[in-house]
N, C-alpha and C positions, 0 to 999 in steps of 0.2 A: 384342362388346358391351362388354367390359373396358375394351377400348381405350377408350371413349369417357370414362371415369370420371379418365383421364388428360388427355385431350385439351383437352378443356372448360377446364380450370384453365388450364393451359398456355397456351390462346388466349389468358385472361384476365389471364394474366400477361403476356404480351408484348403487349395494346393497352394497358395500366395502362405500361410500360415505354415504351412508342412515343408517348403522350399525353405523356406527364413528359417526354420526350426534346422534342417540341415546342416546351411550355411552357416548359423548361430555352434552345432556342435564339431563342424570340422574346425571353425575358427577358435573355441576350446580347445582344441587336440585331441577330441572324442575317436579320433580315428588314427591315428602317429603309430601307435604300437599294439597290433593285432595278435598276435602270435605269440607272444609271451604270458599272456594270460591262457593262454588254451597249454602249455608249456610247464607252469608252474605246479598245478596241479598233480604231474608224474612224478617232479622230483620229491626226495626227501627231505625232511625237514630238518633242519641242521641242530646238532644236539645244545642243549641248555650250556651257554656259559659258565666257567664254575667261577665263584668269585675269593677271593682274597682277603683269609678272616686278618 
């Protein structure tokens, strides 16, 4: 039953730590542009520049 008088906090500390962590990477822009990276991958890769002896 002790155990629980740890536990409890402990949860509450690490969803308080995982919310912050969130609101920490939307406010980076961890989230703005989904679908272009799953996108990128199919296309081809654009051929080598030649350059201009």
């Amino acid at each position: 039953m002790n155990i629980v008088f740890l536990l409890i906090p402990l949860s509450i500390v690490l969803l308080a730590v995982a919310v912050w962590a969130f609101f920490w990477a939307v406010d980076r822009g961890q989230f703005d542009d989904l679908d272009t990276p799953a996108w990128r991958i199919l296309e081809d890769e654009e051929p080598p520049e030649e350059r201009a002896p």
